[in-house]
Backbone as CSV, one residue per row, in Angstrom:
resi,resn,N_x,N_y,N_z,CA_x,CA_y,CA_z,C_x,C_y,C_z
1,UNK,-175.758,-128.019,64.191,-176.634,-129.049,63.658,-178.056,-128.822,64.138
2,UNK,-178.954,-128.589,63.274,-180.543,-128.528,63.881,-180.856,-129.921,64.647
3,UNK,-181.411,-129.956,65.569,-181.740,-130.753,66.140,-183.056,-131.802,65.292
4,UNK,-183.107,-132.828,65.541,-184.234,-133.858,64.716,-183.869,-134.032,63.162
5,UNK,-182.953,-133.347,63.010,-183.095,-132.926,61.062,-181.656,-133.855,60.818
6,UNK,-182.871,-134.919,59.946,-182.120,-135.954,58.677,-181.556,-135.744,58.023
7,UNK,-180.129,-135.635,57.328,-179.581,-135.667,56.160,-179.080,-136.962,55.861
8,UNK,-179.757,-137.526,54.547,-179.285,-138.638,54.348,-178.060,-138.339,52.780
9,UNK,-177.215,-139.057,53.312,-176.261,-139.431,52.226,-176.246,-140.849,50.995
10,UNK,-176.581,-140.615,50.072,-177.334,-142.246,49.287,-175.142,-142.354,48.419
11,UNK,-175.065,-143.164,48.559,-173.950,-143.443,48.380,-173.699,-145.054,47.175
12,UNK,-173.047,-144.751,45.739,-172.442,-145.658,45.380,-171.724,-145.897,44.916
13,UNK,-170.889,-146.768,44.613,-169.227,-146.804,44.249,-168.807,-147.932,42.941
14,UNK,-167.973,-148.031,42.284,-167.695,-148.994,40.937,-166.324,-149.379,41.555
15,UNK,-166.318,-150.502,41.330,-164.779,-151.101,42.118,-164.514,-151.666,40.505
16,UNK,-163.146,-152.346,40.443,-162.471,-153.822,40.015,-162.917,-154.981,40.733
17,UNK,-163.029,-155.072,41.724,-163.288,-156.537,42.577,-164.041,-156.528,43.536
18,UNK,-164.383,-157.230,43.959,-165.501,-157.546,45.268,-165.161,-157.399,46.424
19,UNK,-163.985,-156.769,46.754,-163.934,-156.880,48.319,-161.996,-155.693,48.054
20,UNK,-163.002,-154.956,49.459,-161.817,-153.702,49.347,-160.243,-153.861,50.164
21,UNK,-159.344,-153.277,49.760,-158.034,-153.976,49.939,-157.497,-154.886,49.429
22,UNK,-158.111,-155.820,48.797,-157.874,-156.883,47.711,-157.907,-156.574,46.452
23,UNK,-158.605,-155.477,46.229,-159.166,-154.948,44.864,-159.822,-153.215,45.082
24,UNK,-159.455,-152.572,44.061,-159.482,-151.139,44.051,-161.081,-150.333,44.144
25,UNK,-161.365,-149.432,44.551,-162.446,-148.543,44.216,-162.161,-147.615,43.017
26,UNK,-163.173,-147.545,42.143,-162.408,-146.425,41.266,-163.009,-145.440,40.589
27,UNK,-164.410,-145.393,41.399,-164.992,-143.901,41.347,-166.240,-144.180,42.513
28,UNK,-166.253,-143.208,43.068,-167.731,-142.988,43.990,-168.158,-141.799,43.885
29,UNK,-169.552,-142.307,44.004,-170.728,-140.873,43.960,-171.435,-140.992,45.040
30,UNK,-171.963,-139.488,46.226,-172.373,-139.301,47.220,-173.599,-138.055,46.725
31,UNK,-174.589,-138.282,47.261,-175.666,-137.208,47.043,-176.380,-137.297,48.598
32,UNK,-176.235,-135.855,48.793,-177.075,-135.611,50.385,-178.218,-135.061,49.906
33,UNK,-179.230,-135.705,50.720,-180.370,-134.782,50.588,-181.128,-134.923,51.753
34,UNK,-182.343,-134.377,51.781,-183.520,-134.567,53.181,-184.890,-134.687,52.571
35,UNK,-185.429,-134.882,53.257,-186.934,-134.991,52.749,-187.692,-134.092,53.890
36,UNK,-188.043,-133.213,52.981,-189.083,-132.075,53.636,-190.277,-131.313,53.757
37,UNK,-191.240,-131.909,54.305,-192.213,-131.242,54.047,-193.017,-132.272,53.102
38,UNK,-192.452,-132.942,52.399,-192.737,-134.243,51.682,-192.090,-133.877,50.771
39,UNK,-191.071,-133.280,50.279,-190.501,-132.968,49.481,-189.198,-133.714,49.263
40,UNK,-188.761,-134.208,48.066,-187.454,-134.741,48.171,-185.986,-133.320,47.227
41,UNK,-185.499,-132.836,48.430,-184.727,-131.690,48.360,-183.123,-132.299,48.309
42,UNK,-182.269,-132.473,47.248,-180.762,-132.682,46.827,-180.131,-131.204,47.682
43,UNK,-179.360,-131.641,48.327,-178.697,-130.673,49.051,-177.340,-130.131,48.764
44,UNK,-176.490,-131.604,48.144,-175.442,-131.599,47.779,-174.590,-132.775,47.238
45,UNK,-174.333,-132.840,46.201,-173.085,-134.084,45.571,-171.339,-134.056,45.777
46,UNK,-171.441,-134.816,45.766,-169.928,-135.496,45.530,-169.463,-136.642,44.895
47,UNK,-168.351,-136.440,44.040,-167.820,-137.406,43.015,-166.503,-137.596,42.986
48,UNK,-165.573,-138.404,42.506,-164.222,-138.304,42.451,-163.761,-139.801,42.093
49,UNK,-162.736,-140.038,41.215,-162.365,-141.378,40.140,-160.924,-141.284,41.122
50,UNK,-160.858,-142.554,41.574,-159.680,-142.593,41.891,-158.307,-143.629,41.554
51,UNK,-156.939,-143.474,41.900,-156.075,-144.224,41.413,-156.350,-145.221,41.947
52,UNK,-155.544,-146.291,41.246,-156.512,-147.924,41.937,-155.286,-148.288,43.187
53,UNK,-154.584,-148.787,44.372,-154.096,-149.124,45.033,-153.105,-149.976,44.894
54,UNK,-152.164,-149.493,45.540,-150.571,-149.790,45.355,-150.655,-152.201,45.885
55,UNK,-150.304,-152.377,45.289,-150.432,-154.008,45.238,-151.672,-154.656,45.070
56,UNK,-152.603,-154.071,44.952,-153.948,-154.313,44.386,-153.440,-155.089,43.506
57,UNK,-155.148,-155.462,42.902,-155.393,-156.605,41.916,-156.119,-156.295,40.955
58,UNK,-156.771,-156.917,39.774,-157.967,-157.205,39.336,-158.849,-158.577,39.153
59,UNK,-160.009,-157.952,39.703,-160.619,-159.884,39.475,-161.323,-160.077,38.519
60,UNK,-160.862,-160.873,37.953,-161.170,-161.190,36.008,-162.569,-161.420,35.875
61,UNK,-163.679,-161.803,37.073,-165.158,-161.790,36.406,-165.623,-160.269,36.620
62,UNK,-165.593,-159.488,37.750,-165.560,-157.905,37.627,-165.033,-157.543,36.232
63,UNK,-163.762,-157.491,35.695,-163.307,-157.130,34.544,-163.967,-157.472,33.781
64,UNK,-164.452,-158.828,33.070,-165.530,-159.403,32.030,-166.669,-158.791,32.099
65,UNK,-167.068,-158.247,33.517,-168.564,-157.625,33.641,-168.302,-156.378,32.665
66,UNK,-167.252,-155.393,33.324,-167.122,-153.790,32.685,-167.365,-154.150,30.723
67,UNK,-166.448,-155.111,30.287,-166.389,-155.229,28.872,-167.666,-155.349,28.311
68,UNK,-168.928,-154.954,29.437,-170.039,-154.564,28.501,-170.300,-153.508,28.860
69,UNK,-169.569,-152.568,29.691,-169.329,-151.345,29.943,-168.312,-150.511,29.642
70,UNK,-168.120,-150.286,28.241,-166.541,-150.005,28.325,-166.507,-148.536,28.543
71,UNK,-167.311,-147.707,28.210,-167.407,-146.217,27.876,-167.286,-145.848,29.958
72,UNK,-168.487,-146.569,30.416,-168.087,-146.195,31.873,-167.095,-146.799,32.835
73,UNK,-166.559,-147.949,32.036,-164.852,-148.345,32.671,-164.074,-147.078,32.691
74,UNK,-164.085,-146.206,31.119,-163.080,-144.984,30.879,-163.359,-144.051,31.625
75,UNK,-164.785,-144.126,31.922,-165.113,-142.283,33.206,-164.180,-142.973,34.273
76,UNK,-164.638,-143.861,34.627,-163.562,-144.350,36.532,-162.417,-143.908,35.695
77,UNK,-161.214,-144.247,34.862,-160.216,-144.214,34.914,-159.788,-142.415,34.108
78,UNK,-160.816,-140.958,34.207,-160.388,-140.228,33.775,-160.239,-138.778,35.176
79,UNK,-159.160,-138.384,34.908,-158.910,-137.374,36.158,-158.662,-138.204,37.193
80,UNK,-158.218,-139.451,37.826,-158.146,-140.022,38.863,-157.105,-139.459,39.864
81,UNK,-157.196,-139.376,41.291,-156.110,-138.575,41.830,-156.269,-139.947,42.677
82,UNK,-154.996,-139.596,43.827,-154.613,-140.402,45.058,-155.566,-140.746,45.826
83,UNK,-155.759,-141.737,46.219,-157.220,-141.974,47.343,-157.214,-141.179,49.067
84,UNK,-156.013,-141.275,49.135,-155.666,-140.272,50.410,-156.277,-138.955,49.832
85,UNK,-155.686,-137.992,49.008,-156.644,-137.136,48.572,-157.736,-136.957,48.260
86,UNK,-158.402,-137.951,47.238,-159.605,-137.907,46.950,-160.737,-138.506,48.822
87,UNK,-160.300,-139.323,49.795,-161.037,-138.897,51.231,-160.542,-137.989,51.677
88,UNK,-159.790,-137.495,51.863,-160.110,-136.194,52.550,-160.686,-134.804,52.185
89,UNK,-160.395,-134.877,51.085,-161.728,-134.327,50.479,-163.079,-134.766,50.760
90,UNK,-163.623,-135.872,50.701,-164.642,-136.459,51.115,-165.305,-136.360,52.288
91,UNK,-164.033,-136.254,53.086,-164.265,-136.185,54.435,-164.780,-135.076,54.743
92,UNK,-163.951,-133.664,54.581,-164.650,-132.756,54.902,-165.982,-132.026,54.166
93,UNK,-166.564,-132.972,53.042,-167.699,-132.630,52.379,-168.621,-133.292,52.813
94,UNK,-168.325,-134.665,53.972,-169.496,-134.850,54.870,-169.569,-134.445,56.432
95,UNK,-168.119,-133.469,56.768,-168.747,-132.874,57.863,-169.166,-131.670,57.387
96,UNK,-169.262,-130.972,56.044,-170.017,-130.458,55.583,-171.456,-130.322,55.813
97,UNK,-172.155,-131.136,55.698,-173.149,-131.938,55.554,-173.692,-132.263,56.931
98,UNK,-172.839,-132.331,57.990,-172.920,-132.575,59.756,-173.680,-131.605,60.353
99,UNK,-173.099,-130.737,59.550,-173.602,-129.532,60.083,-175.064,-128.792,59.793
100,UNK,-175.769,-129.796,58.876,-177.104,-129.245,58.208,-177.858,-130.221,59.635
101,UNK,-177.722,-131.519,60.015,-178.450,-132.409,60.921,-177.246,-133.790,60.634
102,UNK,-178.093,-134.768,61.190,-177.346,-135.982,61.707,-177.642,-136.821,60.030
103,UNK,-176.552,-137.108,59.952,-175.827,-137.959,58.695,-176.346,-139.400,58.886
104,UNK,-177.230,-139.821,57.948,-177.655,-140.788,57.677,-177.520,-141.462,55.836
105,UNK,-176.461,-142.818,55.949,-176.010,-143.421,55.171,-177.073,-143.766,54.031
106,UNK,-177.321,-144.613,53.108,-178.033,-145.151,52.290,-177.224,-145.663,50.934
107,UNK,-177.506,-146.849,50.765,-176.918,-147.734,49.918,-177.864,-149.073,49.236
108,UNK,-177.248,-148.949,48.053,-178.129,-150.186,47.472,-176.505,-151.003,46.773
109,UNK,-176.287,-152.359,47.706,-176.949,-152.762,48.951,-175.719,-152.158,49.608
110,UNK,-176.440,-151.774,51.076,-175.481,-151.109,51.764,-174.010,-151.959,52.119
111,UNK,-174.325,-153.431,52.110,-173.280,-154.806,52.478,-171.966,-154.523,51.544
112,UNK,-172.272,-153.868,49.990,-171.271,-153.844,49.344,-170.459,-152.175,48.863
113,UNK,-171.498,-151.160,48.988,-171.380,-150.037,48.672,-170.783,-149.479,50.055
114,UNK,-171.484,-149.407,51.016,-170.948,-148.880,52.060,-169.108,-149.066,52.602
115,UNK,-169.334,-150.598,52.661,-167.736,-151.242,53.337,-166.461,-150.687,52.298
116,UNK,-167.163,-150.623,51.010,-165.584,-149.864,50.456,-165.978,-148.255,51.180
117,UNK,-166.713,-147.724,51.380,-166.481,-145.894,51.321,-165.856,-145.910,52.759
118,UNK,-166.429,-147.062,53.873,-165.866,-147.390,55.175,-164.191,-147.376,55.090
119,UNK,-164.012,-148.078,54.194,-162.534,-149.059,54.290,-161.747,-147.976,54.080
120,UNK,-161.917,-147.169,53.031,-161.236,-145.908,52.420,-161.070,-144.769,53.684
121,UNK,-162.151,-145.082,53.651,-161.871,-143.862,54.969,-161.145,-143.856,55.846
122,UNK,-161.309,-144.862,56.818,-160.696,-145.627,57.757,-158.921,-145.652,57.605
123,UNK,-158.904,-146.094,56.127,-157.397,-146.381,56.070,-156.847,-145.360,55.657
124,UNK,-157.379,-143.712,54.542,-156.878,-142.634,54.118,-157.054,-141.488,55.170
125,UNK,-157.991,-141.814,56.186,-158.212,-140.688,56.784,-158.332,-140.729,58.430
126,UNK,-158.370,-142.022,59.109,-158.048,-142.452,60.094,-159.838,-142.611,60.749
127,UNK,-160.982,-142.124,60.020,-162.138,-141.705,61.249,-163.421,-142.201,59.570
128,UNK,-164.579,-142.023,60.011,-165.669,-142.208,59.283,-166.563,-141.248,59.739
129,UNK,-167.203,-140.302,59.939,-167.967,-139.543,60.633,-169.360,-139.690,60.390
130,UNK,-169.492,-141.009,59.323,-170.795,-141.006,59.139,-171.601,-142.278,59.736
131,UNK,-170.260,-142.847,60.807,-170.419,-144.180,61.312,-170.336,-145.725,61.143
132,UNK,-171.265,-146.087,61.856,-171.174,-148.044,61.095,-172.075,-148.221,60.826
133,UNK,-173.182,-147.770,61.084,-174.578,-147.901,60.744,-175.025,-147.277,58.988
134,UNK,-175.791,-148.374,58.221,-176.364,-147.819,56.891,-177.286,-148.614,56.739
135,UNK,-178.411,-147.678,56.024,-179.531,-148.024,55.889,-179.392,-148.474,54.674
136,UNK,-180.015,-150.060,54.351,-179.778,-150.685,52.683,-180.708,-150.532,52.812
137,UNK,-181.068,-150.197,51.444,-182.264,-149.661,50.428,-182.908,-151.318,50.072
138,UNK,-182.149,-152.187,49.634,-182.787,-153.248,49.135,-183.828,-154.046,50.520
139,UNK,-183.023,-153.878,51.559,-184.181,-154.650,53.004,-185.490,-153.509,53.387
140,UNK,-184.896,-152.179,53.046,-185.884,-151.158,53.397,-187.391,-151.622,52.613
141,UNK,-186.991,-152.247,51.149,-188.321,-151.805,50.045,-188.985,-153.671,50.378
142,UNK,-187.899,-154.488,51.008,-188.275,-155.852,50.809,-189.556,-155.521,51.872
143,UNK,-188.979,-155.029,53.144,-190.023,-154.577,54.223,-191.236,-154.077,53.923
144,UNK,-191.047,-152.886,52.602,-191.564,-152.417,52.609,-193.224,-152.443,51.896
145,UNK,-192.580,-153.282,51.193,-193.460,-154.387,49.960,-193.631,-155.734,50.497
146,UNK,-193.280,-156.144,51.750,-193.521,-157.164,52.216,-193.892,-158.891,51.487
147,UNK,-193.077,-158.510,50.902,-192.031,-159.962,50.135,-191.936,-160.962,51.122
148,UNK,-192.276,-162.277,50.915,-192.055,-163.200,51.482,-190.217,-163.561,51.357
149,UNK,-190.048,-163.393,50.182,-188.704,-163.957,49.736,-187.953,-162.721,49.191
150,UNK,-186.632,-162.425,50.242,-185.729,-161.228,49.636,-185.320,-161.169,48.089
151,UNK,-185.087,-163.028,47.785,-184.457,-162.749,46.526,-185.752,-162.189,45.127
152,UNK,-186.878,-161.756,46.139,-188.007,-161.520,45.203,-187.760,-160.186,44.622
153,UNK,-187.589,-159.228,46.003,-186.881,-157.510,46.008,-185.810,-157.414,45.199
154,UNK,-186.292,-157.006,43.359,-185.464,-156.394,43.140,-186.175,-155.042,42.298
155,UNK,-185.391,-154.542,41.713,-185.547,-153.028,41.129,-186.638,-153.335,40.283
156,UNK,-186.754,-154.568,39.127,-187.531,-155.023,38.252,-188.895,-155.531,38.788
157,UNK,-189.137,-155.435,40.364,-190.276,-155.685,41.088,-190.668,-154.521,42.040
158,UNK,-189.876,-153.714,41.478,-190.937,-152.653,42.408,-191.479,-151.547,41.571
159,UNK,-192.493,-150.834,42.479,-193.245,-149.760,41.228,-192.442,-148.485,40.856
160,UNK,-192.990,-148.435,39.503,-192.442,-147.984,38.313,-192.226,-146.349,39.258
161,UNK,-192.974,-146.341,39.865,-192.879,-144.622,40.246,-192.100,-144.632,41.229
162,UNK,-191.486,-145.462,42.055,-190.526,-145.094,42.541,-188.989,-144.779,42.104
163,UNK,-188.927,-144.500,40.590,-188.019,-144.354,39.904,-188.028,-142.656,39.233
164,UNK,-187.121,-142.261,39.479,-187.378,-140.941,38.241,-186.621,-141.125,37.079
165,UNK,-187.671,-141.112,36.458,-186.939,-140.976,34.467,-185.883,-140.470,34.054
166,UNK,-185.713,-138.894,34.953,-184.566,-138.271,34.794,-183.004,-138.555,35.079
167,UNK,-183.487,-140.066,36.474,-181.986,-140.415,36.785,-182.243,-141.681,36.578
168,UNK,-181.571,-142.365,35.689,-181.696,-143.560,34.887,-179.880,-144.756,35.929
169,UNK,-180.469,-145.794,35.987,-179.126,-146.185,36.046,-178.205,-146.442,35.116
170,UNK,-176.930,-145.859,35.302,-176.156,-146.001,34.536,-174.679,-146.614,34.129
171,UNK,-174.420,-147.084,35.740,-172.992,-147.556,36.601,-172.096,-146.172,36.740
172,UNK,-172.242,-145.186,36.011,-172.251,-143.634,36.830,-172.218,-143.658,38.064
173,UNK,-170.969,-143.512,38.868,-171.703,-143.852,40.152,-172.206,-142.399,41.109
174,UNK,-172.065,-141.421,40.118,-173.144,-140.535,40.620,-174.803,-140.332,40.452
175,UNK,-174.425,-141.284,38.648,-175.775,-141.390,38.328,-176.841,-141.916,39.312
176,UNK,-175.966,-143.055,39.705,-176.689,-144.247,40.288,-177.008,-143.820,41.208
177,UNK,-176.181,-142.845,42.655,-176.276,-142.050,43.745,-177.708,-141.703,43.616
178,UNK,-178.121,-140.706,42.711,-178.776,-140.173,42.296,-180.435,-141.067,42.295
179,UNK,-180.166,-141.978,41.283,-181.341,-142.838,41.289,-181.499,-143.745,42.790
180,UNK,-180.822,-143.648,43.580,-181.410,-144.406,44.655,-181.450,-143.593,45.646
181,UNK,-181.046,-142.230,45.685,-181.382,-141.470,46.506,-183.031,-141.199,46.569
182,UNK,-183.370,-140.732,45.089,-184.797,-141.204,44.624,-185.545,-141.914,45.074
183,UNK,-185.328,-143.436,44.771,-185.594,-144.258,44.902,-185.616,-144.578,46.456
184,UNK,-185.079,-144.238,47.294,-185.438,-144.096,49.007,-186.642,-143.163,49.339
185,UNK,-186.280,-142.595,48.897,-187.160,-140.774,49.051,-188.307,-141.355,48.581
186,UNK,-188.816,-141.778,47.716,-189.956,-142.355,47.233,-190.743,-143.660,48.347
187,UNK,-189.706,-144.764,48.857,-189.955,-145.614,49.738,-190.513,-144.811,51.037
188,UNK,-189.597,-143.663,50.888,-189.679,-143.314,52.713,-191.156,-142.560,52.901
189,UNK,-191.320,-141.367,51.816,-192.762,-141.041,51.438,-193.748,-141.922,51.558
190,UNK,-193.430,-142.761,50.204,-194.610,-144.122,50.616,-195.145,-144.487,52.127
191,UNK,-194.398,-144.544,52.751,-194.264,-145.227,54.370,-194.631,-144.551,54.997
192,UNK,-193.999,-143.246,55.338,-195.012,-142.354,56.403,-195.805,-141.767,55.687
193,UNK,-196.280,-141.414,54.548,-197.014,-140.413,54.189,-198.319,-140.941,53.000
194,UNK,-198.000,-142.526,52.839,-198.878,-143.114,51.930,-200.241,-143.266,52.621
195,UNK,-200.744,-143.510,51.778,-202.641,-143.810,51.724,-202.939,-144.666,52.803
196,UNK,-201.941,-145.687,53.331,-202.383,-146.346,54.261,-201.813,-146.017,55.438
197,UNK,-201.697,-144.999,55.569,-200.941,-144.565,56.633,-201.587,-143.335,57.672
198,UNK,-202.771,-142.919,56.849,-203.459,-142.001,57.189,-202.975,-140.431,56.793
């Protein structure tokens, strides 16, 4: 592992329900990258749709939500393998990743994205290697834009350029990986490297 050197992992996931073990995960997308030099450099992805969990549920306002998603309900449910398989795979594609520098999380919001990739882990693979600690993107930009009121911070209030055109949200949850990996990389620039910053 180089010493000082960031790799952040922007991480997001599409469930059935709001809360994991009660209700299934059923695809996540992981994108590592670093920021270098001022550069925002993709290092590496990961994706995988998985089977939904043995006594699981579904919770009928999640479900009502997808039915205006139906095309990306069908990506979660195509190629899906075992969730024990699909983390450990996972697993070793973020000590993959260990080995470039120290693994740093990112989630929008980390409260809901993170605790399922936690839970999965934990219960398919016994360990998390990327810790307990995650940086949410939504308190990072509230800070960062200095909002009186969180419920002010959302995507539809912040500037347009912290978005790239090319990665659109999509409930993709690689897409989405993608756009908020961005979308950090852009915050984090802003912050150390903006106009008011010297």
């Amino acid at each position: 592992m180089t010493d000082n050197k960031e790799i952040y992992i922007s991480l997001d996931i599409e469930a059935n329900g709001p809360s994991p073990g009660l209700y299934s995960m059923l695809s996540f997308g992981a994108v590592a990258f670093e920021i270098k030099d001022k550069n925002y450099l993709v290092l590496d992805t990961f994706y995988a749709t998985l089977d939904v969990l043995d006594n699981s549920r579904e919770y009928p306002e999640t479900m009502e939500w997808w039915k205006k998603f139906p095309e990306m309900y069908q990506e979660t449910r195509l190629n899906t393998e075992h969730p024990a398989i699909v983390m450990a795979k996972f697993d070793a594609w973020i000590n993959k990743q260990a080995f470039l520098g120290k693994i740093i999380p990112v989630a929008y919001p980390a409260t809901y994205d993170y605790k399922w990739i936690d839970y999965y882990l934990w219960l398919f693979v016994g360990r998390n290697r990327m810790g307990f600690a995650c940086i949410d993107i939504k308190s990072f930009a509230n800070a960062h834009l200095k909002h009186k009121h969180f419920a002010s911070t959302s995507k539809r209030n912040m500037p347009k350029e912290w978005f790239d055109k090319d990665n659109p949200h999509t409930h993709n949850a690689l897409d989405d990986a993608h756009e908020q990996a961005y979308l950090f990389y852009k915050m984090k620039y802003d912050n150390v490297y903006g106009t008011n910053n010297g």
